[in-house]
Short mmCIF file of the C-alpha atoms (twelve columns), coordinates in Angstrom:
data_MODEL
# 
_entry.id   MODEL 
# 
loop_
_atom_site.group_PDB 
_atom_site.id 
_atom_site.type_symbol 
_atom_site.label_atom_id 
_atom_site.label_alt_id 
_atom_site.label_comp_id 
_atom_site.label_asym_id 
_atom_site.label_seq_id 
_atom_site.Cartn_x 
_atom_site.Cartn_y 
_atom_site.Cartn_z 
_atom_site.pdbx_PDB_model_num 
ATOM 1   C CA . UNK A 1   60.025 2.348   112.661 1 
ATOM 2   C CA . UNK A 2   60.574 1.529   108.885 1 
ATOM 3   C CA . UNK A 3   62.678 4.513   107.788 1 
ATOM 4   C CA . UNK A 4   65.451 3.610   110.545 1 
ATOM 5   C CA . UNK A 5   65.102 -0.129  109.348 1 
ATOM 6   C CA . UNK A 6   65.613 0.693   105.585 1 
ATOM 7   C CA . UNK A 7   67.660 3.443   106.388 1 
ATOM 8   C CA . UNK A 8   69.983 1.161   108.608 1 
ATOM 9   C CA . UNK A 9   70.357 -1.083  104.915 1 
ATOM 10  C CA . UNK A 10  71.347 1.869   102.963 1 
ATOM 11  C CA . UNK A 11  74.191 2.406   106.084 1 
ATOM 12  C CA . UNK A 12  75.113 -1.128  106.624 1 
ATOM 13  C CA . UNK A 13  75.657 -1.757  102.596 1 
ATOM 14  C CA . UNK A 14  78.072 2.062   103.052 1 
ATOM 15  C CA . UNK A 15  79.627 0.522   105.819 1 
ATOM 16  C CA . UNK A 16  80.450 -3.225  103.557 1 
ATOM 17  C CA . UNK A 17  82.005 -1.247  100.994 1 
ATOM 18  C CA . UNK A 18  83.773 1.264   103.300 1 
ATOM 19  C CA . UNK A 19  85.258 -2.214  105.135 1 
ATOM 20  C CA . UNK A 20  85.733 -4.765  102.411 1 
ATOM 21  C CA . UNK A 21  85.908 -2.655  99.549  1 
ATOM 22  C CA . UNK A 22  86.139 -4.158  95.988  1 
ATOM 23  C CA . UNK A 23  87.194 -7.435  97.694  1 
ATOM 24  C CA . UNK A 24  83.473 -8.950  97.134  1 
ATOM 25  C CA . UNK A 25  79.889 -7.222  96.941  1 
ATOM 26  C CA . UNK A 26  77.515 -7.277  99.627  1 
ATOM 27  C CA . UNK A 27  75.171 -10.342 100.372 1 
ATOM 28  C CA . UNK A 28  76.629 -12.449 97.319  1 
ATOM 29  C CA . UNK A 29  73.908 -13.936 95.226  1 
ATOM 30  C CA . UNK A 30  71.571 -11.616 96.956  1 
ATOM 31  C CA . UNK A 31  72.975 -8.549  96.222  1 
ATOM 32  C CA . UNK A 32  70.958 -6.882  93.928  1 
ATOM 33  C CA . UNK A 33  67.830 -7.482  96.056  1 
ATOM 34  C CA . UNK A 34  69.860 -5.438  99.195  1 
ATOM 35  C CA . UNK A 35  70.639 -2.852  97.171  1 
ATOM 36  C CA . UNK A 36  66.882 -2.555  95.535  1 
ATOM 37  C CA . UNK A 37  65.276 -2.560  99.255  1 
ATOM 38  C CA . UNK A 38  67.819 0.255   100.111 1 
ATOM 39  C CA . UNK A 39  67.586 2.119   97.334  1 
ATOM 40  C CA . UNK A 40  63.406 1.944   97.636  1 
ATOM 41  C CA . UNK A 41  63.485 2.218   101.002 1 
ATOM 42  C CA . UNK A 42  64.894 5.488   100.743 1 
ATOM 43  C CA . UNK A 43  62.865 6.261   97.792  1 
ATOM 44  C CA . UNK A 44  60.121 5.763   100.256 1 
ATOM 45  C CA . UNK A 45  61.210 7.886   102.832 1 
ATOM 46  C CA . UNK A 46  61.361 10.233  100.524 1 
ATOM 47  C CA . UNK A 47  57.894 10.459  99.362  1 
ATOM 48  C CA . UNK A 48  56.586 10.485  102.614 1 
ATOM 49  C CA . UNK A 49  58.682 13.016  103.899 1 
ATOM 50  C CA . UNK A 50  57.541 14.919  100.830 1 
ATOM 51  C CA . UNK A 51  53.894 13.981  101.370 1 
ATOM 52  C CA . UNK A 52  53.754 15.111  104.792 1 
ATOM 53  C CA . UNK A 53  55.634 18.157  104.161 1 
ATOM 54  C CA . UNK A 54  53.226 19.193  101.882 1 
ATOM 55  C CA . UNK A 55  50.337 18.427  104.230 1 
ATOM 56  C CA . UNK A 56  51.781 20.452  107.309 1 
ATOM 57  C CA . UNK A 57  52.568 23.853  104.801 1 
ATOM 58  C CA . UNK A 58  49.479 25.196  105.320 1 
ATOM 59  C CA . UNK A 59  49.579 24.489  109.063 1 
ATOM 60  C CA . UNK A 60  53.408 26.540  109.848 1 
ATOM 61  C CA . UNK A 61  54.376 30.144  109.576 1 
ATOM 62  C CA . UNK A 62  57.940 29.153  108.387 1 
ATOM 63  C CA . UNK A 63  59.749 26.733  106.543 1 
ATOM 64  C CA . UNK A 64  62.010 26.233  109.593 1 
ATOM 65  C CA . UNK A 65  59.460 25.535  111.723 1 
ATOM 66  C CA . UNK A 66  58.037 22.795  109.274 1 
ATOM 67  C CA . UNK A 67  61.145 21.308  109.107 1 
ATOM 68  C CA . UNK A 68  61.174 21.416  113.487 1 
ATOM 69  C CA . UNK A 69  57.988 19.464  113.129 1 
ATOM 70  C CA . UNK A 70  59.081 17.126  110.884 1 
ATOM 71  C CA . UNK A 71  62.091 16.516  112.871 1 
ATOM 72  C CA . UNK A 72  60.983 13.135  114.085 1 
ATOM 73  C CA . UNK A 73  60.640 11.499  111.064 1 
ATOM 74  C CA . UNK A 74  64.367 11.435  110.906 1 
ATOM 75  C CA . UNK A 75  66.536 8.600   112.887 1 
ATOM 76  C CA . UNK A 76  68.595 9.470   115.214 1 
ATOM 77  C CA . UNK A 77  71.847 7.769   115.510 1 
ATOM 78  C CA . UNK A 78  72.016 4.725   118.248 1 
ATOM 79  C CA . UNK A 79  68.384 3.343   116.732 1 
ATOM 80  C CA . UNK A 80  69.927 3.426   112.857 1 
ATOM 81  C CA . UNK A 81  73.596 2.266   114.769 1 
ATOM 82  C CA . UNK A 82  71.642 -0.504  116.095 1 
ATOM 83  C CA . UNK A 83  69.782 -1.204  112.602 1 
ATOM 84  C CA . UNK A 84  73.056 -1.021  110.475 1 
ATOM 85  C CA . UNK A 85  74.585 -3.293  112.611 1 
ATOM 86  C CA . UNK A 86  71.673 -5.738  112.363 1 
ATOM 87  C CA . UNK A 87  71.967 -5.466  108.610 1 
ATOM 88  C CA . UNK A 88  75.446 -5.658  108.396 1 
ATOM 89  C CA . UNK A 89  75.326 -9.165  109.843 1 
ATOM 90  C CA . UNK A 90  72.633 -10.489 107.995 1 
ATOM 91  C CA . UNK A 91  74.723 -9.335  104.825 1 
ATOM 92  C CA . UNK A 92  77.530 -11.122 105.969 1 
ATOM 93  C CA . UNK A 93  75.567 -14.410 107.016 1 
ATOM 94  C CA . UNK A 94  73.874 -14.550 103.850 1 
ATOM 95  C CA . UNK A 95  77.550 -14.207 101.799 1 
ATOM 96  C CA . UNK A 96  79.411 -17.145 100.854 1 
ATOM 97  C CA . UNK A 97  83.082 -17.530 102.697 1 
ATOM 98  C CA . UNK A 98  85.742 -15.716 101.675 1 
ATOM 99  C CA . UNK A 99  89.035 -14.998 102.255 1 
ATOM 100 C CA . UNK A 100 89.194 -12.039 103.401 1 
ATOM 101 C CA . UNK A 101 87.755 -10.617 107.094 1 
ATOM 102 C CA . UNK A 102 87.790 -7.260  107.828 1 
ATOM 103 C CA . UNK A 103 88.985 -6.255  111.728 1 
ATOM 104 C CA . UNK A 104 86.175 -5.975  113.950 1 
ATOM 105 C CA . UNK A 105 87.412 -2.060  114.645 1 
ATOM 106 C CA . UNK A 106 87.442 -0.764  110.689 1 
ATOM 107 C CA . UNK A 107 83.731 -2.203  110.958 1 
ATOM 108 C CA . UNK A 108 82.865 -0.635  113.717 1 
ATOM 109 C CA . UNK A 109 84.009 2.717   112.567 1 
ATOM 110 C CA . UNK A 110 82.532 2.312   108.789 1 
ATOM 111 C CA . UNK A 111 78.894 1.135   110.692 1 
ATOM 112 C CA . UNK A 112 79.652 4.420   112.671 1 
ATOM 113 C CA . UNK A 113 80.719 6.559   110.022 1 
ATOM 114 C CA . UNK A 114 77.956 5.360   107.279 1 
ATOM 115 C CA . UNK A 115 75.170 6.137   110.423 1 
ATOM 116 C CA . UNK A 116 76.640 9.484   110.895 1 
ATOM 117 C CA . UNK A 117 76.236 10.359  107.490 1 
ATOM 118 C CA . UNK A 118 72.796 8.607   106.818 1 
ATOM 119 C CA . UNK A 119 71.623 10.771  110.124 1 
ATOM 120 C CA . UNK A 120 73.363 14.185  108.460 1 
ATOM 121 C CA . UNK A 121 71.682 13.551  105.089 1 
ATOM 122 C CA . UNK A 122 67.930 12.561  106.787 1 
ATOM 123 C CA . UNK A 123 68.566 16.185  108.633 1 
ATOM 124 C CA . UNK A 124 69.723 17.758  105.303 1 
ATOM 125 C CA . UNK A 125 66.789 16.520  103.278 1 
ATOM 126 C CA . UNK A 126 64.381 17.184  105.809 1 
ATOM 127 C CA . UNK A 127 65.364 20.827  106.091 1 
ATOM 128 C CA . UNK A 128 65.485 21.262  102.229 1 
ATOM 129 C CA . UNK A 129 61.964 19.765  101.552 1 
ATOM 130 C CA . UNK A 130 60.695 21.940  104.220 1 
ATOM 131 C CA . UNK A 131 61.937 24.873  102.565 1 
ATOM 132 C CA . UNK A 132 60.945 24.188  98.844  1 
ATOM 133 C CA . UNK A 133 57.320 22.963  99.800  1 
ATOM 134 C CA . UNK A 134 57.050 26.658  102.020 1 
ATOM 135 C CA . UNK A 135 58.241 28.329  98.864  1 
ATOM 136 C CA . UNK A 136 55.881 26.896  96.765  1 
ATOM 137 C CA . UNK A 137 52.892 26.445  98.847  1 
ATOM 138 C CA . UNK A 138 51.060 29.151  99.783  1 
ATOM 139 C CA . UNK A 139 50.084 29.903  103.607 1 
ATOM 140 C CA . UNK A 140 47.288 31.922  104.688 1 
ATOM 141 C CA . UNK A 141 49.671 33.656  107.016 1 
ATOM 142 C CA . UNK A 142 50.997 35.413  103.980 1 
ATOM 143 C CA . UNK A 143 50.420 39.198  103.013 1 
ATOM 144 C CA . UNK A 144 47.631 39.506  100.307 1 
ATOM 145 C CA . UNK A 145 49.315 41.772  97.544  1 
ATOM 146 C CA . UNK A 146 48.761 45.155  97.353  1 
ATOM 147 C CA . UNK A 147 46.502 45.841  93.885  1 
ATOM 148 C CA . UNK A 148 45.990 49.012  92.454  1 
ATOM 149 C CA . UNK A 149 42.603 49.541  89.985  1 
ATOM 150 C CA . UNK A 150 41.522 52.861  88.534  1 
ATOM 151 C CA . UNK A 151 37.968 52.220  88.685  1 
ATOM 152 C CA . UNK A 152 37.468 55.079  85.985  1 
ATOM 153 C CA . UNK A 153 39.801 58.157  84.808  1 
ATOM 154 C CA . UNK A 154 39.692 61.472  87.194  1 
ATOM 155 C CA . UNK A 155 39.762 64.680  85.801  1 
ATOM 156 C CA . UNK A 156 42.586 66.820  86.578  1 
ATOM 157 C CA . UNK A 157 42.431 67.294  90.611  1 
ATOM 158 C CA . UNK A 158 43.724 70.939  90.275  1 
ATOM 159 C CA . UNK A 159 40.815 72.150  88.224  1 
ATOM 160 C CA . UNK A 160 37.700 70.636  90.587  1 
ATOM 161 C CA . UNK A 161 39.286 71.775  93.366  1 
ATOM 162 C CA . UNK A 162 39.258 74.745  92.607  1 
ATOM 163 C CA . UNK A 163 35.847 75.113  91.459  1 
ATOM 164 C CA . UNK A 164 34.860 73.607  95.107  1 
ATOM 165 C CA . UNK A 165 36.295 76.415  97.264  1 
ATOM 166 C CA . UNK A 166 35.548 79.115  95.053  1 
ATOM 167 C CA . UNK A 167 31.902 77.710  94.974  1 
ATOM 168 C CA . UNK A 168 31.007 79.428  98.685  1 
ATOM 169 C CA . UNK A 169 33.869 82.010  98.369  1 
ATOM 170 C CA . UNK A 170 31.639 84.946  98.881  1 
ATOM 171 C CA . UNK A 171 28.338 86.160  100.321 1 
ATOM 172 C CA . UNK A 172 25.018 85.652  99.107  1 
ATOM 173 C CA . UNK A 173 24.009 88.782  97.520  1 
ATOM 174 C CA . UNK A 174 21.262 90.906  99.497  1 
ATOM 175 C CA . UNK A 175 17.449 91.317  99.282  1 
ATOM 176 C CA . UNK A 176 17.584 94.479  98.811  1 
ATOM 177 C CA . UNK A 177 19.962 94.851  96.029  1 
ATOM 178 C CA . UNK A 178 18.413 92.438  93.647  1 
ATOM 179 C CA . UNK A 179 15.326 94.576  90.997  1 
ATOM 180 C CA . UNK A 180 12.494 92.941  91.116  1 
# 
């Protein structure tokens, strides 16, 4: 699964700066290359949670529903746990030594923390998308709306009306009565 791999980067790199701080950045000489695979590797996500958003639109009744069905695209926490952990120590193989080593416990808790939010955020993002590619795209679930054409101007309804019940109002006249 490539979002909980990439997404496990963008946590691990959280977690290194939540545990070290400004003490030294994350992966040393290759630290700019971490932070470029995180930051596309999100991007990425992104667009494909976007792209098959706007695929399933047409499919859903309701934005909530499209984000329920899109629901497994997110990570959940133990597989991006797992995957920030991973990351975590190839950042810190890949560092040069330094002085400084963070307790095994704030690390734990930052890898923790930094997967809790990366799993809160995937959620978040999921359910906005869902609801801004409903509100744009229309379903054919929707209402049509209701048009109203005058095909051509009526007269006034008061008048013909009453020239159609006074029109048999009376008898015919009799035979008899007319001169011939």
């Amino acid at each position: 699964m490539p979002a909980v791999a990439l997404l496990g980067l963008l946590a691990a790199l959280l977690a290194h700066a939540g545990s070290y701080g400004d003490d030294h950045v994350a992966g040393g000489a290759y630290h700019r290359l971490f932070e470029l695979l995180g930051i596309g590797g999100a991007g990425g996500f992104a667009l494909a949670v976007v792209a098959i958003a706007s695929l399933g639109a047409r499919r859903h009744v309701d934005g909530s529903v499209l984000a329920a069905a899109m629901r497994p695209l997110a990570p959940t926490f133990l597989p991006l746990m797992a995957s920030a952990t991973s990351w975590f120590i190839a950042i810190e193989s890949v560092e040069p030594e330094h002085h400084f080593h963070a307790a095994l416990v704030l690390v734990a808790i930052c890898l923790a923390a930094a997967s809790l939010l990366i799993v809160a955020l995937t959620q978040w993002f999921l359910q906005a998308v869902a609801a801004i590619v409903f509100a744009i795209a229309p379903t054919p679930f929707d209402r049509r709306p209701v048009t109203y054409r005058r095909r051509f101007a009526h007269r006034s309804s008061a008048r013909r009306i009453s020239i159609v019940y006074r029109r048999f109002g009376r008898a015919p006249p009799r035979l008899t009565l007319i001169p011939v």
